[in-house]
C-alpha positions in Angstrom: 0.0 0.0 0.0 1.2 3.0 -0.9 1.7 5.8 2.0 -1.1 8.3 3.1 0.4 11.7 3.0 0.1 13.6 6.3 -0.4 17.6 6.6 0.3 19.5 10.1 -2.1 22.5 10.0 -0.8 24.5 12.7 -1.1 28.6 14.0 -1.8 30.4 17.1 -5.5 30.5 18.4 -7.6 32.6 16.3 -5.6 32.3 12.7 -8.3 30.2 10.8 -7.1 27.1 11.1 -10.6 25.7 11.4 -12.0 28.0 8.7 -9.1 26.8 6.0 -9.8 23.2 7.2 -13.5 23.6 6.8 -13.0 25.3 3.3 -10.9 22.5 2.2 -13.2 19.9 3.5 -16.2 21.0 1.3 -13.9 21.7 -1.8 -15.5 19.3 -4.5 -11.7 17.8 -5.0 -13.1 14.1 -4.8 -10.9 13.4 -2.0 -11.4 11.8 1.1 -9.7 13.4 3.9 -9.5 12.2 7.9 -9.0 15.1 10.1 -7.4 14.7 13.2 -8.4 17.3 15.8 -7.9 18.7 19.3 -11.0 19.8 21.4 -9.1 22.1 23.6 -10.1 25.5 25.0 -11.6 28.1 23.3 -10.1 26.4 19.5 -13.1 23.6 20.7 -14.6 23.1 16.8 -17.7 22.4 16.4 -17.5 19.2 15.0 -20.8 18.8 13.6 -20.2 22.2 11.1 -17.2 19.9 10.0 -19.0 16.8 9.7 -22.6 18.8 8.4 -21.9 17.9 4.5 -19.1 16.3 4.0 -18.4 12.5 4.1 -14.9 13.0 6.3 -14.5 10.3 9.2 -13.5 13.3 11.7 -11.2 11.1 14.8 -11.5 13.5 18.0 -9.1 13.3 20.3 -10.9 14.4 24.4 -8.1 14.6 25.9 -6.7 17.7 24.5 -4.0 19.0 22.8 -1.8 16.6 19.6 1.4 17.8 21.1 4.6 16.0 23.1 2.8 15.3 26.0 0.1 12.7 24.7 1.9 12.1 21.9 1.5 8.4 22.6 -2.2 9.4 21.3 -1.4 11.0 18.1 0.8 8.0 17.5 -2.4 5.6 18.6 -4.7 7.5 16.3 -2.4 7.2 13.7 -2.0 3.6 14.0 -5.4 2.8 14.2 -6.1 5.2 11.4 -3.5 2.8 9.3 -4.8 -0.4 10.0 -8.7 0.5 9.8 -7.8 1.5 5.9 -5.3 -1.1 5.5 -8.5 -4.0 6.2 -10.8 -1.4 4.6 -12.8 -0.5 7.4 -12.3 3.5 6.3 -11.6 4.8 3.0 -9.5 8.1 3.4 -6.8 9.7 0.8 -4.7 11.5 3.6 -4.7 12.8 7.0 -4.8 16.6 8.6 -3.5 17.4 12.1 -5.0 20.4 13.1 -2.8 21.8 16.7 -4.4 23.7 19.1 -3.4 27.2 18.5 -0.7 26.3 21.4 1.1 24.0 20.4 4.8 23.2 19.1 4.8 21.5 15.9 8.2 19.7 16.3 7.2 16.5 18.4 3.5 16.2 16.1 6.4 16.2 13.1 9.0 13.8 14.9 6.2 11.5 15.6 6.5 10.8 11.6 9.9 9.6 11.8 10.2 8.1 15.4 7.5 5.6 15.1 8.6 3.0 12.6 5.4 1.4 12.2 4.0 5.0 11.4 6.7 6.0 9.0 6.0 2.7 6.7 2.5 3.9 6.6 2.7 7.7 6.0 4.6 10.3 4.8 4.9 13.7 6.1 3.8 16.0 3.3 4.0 19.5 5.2 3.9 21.9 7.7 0.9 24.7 7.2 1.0 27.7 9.1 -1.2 30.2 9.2 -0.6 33.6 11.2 -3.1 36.3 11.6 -1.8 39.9 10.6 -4.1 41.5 12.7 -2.9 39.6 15.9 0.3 38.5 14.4 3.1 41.5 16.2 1.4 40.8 19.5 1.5 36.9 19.5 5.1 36.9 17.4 6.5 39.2 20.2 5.4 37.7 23.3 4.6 34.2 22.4 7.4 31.3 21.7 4.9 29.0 20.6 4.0 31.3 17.9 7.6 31.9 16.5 8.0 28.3 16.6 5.4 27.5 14.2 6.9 30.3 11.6 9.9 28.8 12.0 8.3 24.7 11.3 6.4 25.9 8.3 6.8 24.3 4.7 3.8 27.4 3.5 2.9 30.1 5.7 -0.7 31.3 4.8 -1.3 35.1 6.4 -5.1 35.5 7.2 -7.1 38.9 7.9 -4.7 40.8 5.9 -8.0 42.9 4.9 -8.3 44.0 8.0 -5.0 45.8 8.5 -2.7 48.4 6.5 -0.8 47.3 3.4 2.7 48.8 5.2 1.6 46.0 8.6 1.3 43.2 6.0 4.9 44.0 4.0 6.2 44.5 7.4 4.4 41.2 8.9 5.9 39.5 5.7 9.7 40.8 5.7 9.5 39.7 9.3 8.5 36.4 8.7 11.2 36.4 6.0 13.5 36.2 8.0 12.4 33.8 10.4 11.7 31.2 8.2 13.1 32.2 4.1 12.3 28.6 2.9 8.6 29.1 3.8 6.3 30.5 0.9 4.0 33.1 2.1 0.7 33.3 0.7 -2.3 36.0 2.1 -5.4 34.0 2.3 -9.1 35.5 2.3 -11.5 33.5 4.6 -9.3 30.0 4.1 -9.8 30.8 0.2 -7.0 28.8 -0.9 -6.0 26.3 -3.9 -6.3 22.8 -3.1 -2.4 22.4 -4.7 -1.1 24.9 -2.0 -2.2 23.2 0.7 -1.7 19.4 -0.5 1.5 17.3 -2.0 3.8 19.8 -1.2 6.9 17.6 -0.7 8.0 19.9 1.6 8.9 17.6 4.0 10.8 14.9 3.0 13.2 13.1 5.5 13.1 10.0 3.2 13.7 9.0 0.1 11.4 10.3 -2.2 13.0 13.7 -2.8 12.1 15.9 -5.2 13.1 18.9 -3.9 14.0 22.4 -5.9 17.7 22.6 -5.4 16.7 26.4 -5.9 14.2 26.6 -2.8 17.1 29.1 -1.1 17.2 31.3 -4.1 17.7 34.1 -3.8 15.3 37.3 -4.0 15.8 40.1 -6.3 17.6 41.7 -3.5 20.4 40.1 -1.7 19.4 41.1 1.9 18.3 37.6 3.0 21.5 36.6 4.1 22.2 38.9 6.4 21.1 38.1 9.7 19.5 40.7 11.8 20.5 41.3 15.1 19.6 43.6 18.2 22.3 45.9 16.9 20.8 46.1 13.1 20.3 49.0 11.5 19.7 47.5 7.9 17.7 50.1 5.4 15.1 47.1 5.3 14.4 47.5 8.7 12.9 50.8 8.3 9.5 50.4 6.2 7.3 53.4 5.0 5.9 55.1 7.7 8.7 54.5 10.3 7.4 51.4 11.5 11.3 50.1 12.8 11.2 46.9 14.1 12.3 47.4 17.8 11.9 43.3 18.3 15.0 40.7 18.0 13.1 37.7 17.0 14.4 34.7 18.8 13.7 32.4 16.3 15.9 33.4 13.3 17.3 31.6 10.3 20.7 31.9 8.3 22.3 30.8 5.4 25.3 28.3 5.0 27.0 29.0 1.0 30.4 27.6 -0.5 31.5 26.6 -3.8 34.0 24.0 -1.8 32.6 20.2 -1.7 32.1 19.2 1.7 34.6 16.5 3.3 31.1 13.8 4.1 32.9 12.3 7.5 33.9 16.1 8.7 30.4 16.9 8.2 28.9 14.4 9.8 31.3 14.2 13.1 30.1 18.6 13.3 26.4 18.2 12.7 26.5 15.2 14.7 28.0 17.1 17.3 26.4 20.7 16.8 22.7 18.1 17.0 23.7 16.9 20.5 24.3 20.8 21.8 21.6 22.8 20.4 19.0 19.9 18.7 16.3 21.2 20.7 16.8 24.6 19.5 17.1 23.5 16.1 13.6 23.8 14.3 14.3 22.8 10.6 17.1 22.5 9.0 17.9 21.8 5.3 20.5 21.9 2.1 21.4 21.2 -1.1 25.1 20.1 -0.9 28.1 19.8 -3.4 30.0 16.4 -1.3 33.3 15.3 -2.1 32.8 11.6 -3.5 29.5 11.6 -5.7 28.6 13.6 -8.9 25.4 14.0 -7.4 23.6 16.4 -5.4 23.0 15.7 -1.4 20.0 16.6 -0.5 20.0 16.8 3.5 17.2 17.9 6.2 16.2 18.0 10.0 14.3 19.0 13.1 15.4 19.1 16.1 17.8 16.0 16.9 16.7 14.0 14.0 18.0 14.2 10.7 18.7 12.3 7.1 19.8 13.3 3.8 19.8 11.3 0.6 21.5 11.9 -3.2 19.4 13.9 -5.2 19.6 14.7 -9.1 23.3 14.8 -10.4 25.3 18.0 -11.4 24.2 18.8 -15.2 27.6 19.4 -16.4 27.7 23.3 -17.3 26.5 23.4 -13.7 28.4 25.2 -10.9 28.6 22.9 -7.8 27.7 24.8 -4.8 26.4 24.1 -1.5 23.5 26.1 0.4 22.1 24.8 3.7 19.9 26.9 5.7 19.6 26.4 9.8 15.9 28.0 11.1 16.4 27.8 14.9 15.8 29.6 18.3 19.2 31.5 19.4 21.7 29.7 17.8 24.8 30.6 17.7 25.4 31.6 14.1 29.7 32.2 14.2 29.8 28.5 15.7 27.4 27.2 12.9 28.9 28.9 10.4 33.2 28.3 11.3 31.9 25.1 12.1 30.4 24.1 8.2 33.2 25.8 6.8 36.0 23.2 8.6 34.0 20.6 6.7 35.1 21.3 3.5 37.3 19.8 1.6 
């Protein structure tokens, strides 16, 4: 049987998670879809506007939150999930996790790769987050939960944009930017969204079947996104129109790794290996395309938090310059280590 993709739909209380869910849910896409919810707090869905018209097996979980405390649940549900289609007792395409608005993606994503009987039945497509500009500042300033789901994302979809200035949006955007640059961001009008932004976006991959755009770092028209703000920043892109400065220092930031040197594949391993048993839990996603010494083709390599893979991707066309471009998304890491560190891994 072939595996059921997986989506995380995750954002802080109030984004829309529930309206994009429901949206997608009644889209006549022919697919069948079993949501997996939390009933927690003031997110509690109604279930029956979910279930009204659609024919989606909806699996509630009452005791809460998806997240590293019950994860033994998630893992459960998903098992059960698995083995009820497997003897076709449910017929479902793929699977949604919808967090509570609170919770930290990165042990609802591990559960993918920890669990071996649940990583030969599904595979993690991505990480949907949606953030709500009107709220966004507020919750992105005072709340880590909320950072740490910009920095998980695979698509960031900003809701309520209609409800605030165009200069809060660009600023809301550059922000994200560079929390998270390997994160498309999309604005999104009352969950209005394309089913092929939302579904089979690969962007996920810790196994094999990789078919990743080497080019997912490229760069913008402008080169800023490489430069990694700190408290002590005064880049002209801080200062947007109307002299909204950003007075924040984000604690979940991202940076870039580049070289043109092929990487020495034992060095690299014995760093990451080592820089994974230091700062893994700060680590939120990381991921590269990288030119290593030994094969003519490209490495494709990725992580969260302590776990990580990589596997050989398309070869080097010939008139193609070999380069390497890893990008590390993570709360206050320590970018001169990172960075001194990859560089006394090439060759």
């Amino acid at each position: 049987m072939s595996l059921i993709p997986a989506t995380i739909l995750t954002g802080f209380l109030g984004s829309g998670k529930t309206t994009l869910l429901k949206r997608v849910l009644q889209e006549a896409h022919g697919q069948k879809i079993a949501v997996i919810e939390n009933e927690f707090g003031e997110e509690n869905i109604d279930s029956d506007i979910l279930v009204s018209d659609t024919q989606e097996q909806i699996i509630q979980m009452s005791n809460g939150c998806i997240c590293c405390t019950i994860r033994e649940d998630l893992r459960a549900t998903l098992r059960d999930l698995a083995e009820k289609k497997r003897k076709g007792e449910l017929d479902f395409d793929r699977v949604v996790i919808e967090t509570t608005g609170v919770a930290d993606p990165g042990p609802v994503a591990q559960t993918f790769f920890m669990d071996d009987e649940i990583a030969e039945s599904y595979l993690l497509d991505s990480i949907l987050t949606l953030v709500d500009a009107k709220h966004a500042a507020t919750q992105l300033n005072e709340r880590q939960e909320a950072r740490r789901q910009v920095g998980f994302a695979d698509q960031i979809f900003i809701s309520k944009t209609d409800l605030v200035a165009k200069d809060e949006v660009d600023a809301l955007m550059h922000r994200l930017k560079h929390m998270n640059p390997r994160a498309p961001q999309k604005a999104v009008h009352f969950g209005e969204v394309a089913l092929s932004e939302v579904f089979d976006l690969r962007g996920f991959n810790l196994n094999a079947k990789l078919d990743i755009d080497p080019d997912f770092l490229k760069d913008e028209s402008h080169d800023h996104h490489d430069h990694v703000h700190g408290e002590h920043c005064d880049h002209p892109s801080h200062d947007h129109e109307g002299g909204h400065h950003h007075h924040h220092d984000d604690d979940v930031k991202s940076f870039v790794f580049k070289s043109d040197r092929a990487f020495d594949p034992a060095k690299l391993e014995d760093f990451l290996g080592a820089i994974v048993n230091i700062y893994g839990p700060r680590m939120l996603r990381y991921k590269g395309v990288l030119y290593m010494k030994g094969t003519d083709r490209k490495v494709i390599f990725q992580g969260v938090h302590q776990l990580m893979g990589s596997d050989l991707g398309p070869s080097w066309a010939p008139e193609e310059a070999r380069s390497s471009k890893m990008v590390f998304i993570g709360i206050d890491l320590p970018k001169d280590i990172f960075l001194q560190g990859m560089e006394q891994c090439l060759v």
